[in-house]
N, CA and C atoms as an extended XYZ file, in Angstrom:
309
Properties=species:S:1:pos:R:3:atomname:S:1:resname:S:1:resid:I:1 pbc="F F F"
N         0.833       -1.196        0.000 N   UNK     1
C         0.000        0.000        0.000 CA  UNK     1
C         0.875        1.255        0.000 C   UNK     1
N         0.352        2.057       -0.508 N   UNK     2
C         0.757        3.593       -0.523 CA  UNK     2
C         1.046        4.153        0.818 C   UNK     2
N         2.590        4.525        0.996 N   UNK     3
C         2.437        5.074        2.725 CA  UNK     3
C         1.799        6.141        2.775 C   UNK     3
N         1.524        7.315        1.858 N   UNK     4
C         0.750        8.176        2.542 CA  UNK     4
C        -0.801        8.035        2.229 C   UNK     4
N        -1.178        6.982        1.940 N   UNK     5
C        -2.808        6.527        2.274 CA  UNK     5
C        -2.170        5.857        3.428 C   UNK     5
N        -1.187        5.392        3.899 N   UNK     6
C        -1.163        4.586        5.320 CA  UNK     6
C        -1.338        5.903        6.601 C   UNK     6
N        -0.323        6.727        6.099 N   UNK     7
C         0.079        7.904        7.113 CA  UNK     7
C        -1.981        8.825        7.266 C   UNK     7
N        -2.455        8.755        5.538 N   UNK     8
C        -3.512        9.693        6.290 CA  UNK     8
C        -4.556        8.830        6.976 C   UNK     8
N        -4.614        7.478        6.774 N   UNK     9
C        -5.052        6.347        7.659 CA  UNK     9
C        -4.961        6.195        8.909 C   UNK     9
N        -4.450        6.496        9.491 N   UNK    10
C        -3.759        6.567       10.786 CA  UNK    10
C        -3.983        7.811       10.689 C   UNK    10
N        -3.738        8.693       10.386 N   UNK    11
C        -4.119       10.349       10.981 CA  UNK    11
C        -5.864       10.099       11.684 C   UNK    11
N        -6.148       10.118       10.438 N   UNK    12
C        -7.919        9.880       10.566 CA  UNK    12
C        -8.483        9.047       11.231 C   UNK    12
N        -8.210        8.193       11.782 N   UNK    13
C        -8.058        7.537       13.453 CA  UNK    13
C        -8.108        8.090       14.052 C   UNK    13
N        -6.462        8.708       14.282 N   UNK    14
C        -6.519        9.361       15.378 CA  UNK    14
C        -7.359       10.489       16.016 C   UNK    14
N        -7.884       10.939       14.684 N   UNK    15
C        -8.277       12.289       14.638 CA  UNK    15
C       -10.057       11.823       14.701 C   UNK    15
N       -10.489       10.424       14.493 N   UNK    16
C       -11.915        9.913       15.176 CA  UNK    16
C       -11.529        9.769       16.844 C   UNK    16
N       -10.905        8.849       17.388 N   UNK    17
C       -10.606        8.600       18.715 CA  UNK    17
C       -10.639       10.017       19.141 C   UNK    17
N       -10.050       11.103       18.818 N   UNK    18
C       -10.186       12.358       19.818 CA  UNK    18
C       -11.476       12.747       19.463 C   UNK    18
N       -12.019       12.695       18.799 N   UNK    19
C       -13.304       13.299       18.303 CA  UNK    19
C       -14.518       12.606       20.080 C   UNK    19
N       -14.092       10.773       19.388 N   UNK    20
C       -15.099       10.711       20.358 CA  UNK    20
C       -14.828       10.862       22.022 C   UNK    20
N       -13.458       10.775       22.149 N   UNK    21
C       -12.956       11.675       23.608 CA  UNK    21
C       -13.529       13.013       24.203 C   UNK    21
N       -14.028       14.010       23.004 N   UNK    22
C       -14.433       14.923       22.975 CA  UNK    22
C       -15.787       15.011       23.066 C   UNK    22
N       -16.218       13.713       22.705 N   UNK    23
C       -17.930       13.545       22.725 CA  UNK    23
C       -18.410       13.093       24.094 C   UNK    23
N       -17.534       12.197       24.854 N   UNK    24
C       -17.774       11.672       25.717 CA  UNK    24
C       -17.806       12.454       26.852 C   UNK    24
N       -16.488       13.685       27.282 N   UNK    25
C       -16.747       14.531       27.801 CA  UNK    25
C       -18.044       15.314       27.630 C   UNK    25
N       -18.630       15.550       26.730 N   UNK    26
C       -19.930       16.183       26.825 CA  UNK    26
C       -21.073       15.109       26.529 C   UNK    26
N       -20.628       13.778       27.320 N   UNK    27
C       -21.596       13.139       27.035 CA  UNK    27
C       -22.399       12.509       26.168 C   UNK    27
N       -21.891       12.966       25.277 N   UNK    28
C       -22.743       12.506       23.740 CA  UNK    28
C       -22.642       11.152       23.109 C   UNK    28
N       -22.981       10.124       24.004 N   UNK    29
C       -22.199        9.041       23.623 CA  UNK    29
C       -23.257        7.906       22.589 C   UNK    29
N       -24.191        8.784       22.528 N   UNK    30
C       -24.751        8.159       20.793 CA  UNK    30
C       -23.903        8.770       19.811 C   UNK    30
N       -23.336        9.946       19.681 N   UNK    31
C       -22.044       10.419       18.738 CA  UNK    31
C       -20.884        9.172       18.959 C   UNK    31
N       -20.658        9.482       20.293 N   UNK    32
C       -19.301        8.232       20.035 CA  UNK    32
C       -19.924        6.962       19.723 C   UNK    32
N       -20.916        6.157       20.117 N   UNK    33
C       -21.504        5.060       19.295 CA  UNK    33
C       -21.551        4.889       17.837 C   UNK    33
N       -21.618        6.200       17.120 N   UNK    34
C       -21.689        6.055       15.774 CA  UNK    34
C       -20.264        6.405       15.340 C   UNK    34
N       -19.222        6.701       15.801 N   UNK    35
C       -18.256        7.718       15.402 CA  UNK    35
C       -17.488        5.823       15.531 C   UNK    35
N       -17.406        5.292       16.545 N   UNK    36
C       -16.805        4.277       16.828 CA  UNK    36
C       -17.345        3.283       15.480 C   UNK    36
N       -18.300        2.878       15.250 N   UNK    37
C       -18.185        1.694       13.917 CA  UNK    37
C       -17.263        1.856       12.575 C   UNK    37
N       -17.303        3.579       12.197 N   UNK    38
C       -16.705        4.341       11.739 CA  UNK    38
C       -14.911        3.750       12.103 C   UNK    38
N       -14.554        4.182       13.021 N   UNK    39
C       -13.459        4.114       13.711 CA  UNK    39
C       -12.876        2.206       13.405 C   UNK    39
N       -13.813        1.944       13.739 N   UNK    40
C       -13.467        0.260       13.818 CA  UNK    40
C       -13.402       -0.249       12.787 C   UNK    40
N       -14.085        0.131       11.365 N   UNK    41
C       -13.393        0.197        9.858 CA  UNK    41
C       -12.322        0.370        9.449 C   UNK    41
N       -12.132        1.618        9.584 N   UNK    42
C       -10.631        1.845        9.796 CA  UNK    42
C        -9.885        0.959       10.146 C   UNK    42
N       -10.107        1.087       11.475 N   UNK    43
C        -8.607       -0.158       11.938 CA  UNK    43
C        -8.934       -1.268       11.050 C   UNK    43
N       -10.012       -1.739       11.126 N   UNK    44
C        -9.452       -2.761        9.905 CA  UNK    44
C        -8.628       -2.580        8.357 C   UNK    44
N        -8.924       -1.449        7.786 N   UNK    45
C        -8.416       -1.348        6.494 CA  UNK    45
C        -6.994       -1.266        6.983 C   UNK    45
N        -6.728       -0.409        8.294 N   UNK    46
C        -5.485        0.116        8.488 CA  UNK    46
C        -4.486       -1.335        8.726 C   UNK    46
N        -5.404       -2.210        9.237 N   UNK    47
C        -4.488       -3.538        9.849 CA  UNK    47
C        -4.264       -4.453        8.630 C   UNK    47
N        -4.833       -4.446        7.427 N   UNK    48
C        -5.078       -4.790        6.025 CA  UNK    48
C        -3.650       -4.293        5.555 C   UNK    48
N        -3.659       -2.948        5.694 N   UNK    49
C        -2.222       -2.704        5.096 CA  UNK    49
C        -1.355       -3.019        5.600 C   UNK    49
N        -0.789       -3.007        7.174 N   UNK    50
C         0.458       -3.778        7.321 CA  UNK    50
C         1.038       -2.649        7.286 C   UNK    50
N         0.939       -1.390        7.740 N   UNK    51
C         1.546       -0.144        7.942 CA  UNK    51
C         2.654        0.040        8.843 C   UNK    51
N         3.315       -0.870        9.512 N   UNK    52
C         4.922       -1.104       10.191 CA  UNK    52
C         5.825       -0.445        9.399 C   UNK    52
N         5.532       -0.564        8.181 N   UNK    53
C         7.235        0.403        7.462 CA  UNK    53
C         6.992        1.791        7.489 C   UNK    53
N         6.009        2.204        8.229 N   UNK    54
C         5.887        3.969        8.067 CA  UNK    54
C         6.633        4.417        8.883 C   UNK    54
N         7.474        5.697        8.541 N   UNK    55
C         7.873        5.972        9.753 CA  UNK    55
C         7.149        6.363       10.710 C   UNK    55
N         8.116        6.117       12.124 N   UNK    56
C         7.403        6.472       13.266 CA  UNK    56
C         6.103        5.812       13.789 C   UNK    56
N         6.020        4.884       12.680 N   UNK    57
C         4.763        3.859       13.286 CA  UNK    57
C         4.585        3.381       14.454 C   UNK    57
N         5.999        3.041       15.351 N   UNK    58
C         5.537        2.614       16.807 CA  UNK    58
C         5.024        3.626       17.590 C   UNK    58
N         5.614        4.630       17.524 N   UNK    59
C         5.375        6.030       18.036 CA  UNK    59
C         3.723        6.140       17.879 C   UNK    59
N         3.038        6.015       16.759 N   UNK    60
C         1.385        6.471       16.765 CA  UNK    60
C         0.968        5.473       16.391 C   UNK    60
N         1.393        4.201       17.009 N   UNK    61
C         1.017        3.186       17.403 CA  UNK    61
C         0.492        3.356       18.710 C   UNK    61
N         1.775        3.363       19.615 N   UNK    62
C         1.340        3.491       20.731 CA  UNK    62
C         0.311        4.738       21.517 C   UNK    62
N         0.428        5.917       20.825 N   UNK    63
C        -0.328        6.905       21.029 CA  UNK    63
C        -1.883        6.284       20.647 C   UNK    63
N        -2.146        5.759       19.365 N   UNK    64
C        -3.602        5.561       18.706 CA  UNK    64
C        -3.636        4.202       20.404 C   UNK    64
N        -3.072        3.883       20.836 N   UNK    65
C        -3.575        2.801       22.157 CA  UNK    65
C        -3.886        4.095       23.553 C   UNK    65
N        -3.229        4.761       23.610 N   UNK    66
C        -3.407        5.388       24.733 CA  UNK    66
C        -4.509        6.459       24.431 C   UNK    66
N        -4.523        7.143       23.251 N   UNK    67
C        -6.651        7.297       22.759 CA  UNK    67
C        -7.429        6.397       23.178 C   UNK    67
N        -7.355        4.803       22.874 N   UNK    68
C        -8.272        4.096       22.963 CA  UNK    68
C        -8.749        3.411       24.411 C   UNK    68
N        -7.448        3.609       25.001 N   UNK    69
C        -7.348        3.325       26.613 CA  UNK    69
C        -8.265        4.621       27.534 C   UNK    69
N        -7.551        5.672       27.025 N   UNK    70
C        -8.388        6.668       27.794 CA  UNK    70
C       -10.040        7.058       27.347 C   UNK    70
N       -10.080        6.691       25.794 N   UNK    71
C       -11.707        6.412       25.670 CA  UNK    71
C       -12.441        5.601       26.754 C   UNK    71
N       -11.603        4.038       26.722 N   UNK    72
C       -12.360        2.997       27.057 CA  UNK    72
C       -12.280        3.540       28.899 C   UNK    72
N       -11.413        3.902       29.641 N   UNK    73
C       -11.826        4.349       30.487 CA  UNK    73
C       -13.093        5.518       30.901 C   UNK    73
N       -12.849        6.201       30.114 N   UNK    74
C       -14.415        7.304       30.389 CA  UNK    74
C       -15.503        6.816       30.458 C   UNK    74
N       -15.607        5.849       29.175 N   UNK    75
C       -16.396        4.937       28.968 CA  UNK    75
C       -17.375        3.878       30.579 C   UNK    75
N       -15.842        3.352       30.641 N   UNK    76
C       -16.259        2.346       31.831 CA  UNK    76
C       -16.681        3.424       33.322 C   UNK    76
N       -16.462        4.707       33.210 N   UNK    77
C       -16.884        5.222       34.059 CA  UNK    77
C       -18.112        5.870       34.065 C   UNK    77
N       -18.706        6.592       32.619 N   UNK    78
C       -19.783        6.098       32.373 CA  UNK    78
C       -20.520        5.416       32.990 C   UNK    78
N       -20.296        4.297       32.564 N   UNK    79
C       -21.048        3.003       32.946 CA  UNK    79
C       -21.613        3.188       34.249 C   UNK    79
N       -20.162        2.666       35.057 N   UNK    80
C       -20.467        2.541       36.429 CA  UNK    80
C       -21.634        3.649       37.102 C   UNK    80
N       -20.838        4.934       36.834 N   UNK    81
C       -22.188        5.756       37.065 CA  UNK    81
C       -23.909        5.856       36.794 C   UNK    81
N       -24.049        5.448       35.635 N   UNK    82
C       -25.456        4.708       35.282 CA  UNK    82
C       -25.673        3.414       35.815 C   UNK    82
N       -25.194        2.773       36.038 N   UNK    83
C       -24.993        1.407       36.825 CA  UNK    83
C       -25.912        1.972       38.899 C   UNK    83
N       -24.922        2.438       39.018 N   UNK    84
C       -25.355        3.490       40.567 CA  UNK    84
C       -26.676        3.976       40.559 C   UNK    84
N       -26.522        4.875       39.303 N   UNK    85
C       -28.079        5.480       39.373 CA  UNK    85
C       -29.046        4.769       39.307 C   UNK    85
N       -28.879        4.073       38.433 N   UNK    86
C       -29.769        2.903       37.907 CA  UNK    86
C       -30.336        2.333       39.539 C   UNK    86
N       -29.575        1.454       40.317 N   UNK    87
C       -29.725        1.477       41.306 CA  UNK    87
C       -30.186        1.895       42.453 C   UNK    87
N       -30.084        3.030       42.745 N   UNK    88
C       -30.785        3.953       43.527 CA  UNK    88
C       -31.927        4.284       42.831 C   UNK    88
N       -32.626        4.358       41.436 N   UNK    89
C       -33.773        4.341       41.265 CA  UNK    89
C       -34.921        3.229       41.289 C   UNK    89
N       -33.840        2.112       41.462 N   UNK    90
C       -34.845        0.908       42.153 CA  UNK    90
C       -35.066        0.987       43.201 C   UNK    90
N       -33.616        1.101       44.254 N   UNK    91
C       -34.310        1.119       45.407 CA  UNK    91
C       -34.946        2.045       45.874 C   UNK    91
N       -35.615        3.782       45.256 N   UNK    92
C       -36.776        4.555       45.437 CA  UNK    92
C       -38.050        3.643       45.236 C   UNK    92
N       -37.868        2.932       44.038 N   UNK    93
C       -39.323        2.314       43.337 CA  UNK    93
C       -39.193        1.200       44.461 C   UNK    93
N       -38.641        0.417       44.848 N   UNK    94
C       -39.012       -0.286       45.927 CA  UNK    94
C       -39.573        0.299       47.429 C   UNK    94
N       -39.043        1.467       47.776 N   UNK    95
C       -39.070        2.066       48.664 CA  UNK    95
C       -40.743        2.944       48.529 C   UNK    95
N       -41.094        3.144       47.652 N   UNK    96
C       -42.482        3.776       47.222 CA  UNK    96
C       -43.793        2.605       47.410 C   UNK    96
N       -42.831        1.742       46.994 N   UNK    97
C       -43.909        0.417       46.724 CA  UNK    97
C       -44.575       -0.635       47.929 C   UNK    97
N       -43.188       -0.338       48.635 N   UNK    98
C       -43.622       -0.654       49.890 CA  UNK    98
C       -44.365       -0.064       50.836 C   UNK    98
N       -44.368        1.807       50.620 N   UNK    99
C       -44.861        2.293       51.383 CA  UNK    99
C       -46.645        2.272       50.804 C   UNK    99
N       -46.397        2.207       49.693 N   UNK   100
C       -48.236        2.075       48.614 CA  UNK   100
C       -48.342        0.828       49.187 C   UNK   100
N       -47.992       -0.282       49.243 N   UNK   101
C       -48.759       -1.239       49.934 CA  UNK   101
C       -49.130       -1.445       51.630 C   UNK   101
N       -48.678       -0.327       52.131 N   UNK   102
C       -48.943       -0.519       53.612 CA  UNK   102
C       -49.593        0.758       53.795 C   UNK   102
N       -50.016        1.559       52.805 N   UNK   103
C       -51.639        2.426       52.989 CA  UNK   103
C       -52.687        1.614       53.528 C   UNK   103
């Protein structure tokens, strides 16, 4: 493959992963849901080429991992937080339900 379809391959990665870093901070994580299938194309075409002879490839190698690490962390924190809430709105609805049945 052509290194600079490899090089703007890897740009445009990188440059989705911050996008949805940027989404996630404001929450928008039906943007990063869609931005990510997007994203995950990519890496495949990108892993298709075999892009090791570019320069500096380990270098934004390892960077395009530490995007995806610090996504997947926001992410999992996310979670957990809806996870909590989630939680505490059962135990209101339990807490209501019990008190409606002992009217």
């Amino acid at each position: 493959m052509d290194t600079e379809l490899e090089q703007h391959s890897l740009a445009e990665l990188e440059n989705l992963l911050e996008n949805q870093i940027k989404m996630a901070l404001k929450s928008d994580y039906k943007g990063v849901e869609a931005s990510a299938e997007q994203a995950g194309n990519l890496l495949k075409e990108i892993i298709k080429m075999k892009p090791s002879k570019i320069p500096d490839f380990e270098k934004r190698r390892d960077h395009l991992l530490e995007l995806y690490k610090r996504l997947e962390l926001m992410l999992a924190t996310e979670k957990k937080t809806v996870r909590t809430q989630q939680q505490k709105a059962d135990n209101i609805r339990k807490i209501i339900s019990v008190y409606h049945n002992n009217l």
